[in-house]
N, C-alpha and C positions, 0 to 999 in steps of 0.2 A: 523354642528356637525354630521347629519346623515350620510351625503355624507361623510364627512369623515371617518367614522366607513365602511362603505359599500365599498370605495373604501383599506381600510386596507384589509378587508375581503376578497373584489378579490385578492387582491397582493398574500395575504397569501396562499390562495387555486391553484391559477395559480404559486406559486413555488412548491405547492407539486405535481402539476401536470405535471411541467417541469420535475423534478426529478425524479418521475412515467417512465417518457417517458426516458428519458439516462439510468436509471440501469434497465427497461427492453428491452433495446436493444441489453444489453451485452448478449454472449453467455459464459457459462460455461465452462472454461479450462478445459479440460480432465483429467481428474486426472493423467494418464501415462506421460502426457507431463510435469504436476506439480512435478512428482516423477523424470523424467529425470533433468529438474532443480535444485531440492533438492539433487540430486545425485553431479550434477557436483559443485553446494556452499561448499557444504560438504566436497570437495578437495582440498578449498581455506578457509586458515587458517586465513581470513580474519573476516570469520563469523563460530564461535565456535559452535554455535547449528543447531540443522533446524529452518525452517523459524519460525518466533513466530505464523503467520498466514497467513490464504488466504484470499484475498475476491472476491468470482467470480474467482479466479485465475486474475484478472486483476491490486489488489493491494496487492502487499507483506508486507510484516512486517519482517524485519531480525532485527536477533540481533548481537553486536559487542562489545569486549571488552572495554570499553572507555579509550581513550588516551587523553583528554581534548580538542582535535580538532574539525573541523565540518566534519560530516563523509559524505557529500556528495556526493565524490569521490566514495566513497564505496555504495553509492546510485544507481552511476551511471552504473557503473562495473553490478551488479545487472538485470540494466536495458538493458545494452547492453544484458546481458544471457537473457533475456526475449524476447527482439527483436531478437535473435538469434534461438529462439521456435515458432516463429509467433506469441508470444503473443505482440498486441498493437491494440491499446493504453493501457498504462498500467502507474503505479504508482510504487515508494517503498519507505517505510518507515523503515529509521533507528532507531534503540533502543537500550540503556544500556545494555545489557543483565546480568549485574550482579544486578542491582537495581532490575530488574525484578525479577530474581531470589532471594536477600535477601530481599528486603522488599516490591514486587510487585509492584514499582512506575513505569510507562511505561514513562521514561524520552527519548524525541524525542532527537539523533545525527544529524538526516541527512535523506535529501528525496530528489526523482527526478522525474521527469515525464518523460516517455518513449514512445517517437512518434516517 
């Protein structure tokens, strides 16, 4: 029963410490390179707003009108512009953007990972 508490304990603590060690490895996308991004989504009436967020600049968060599809074509697209800035590895996260906007539910379309 001990050991088993004690080994939960390590498990628990050597995942936040894996975790510790990946998101402080990432470096900070420069905000210029985030606004040249933001620039060229903005051109593609694919995604109506700016991004909904950054993280690190390595994961996006866009939003998309929804058409009841899976938007992860639009995930991908995204990603290619990303891989296009140097940024990778990187993430993106599709979103309703009108649930957000009426009733703030952040209902997931579509994501891709970008290596």
């Amino acid at each position: 029963m001990v050991n088993t508490r004690i080994l939960i304990l390590f498990l628990v603590v050597l995942s936040v410490v894996v975790t510790w060690y990946i998101e402080s490895g990432k470096i900070e996308v420069p905000s210029d390179v985030r606004a040249r991004v933001e620039a060229e989504l903005s051109q593609d009436s694919t995604f109506p707003a700016r991004p909904v967020w950054w993280d690190k600049g390595h994961r996006l968060g866009v939003g998309v009108i929804p058409d009841g599809t899976n938007r992860d074509s639009a995930a991908r697209r995204v990603c290619n512009l990303m891989l296009k800035h140097g940024i990778s590895p990187a993430e993106v996260e599709v979103y309703d953007v009108l649930q957000i906007q009426n009733d703030d539910e952040w209902v997931q379309v579509g994501a891709a990972q970008c290596e």
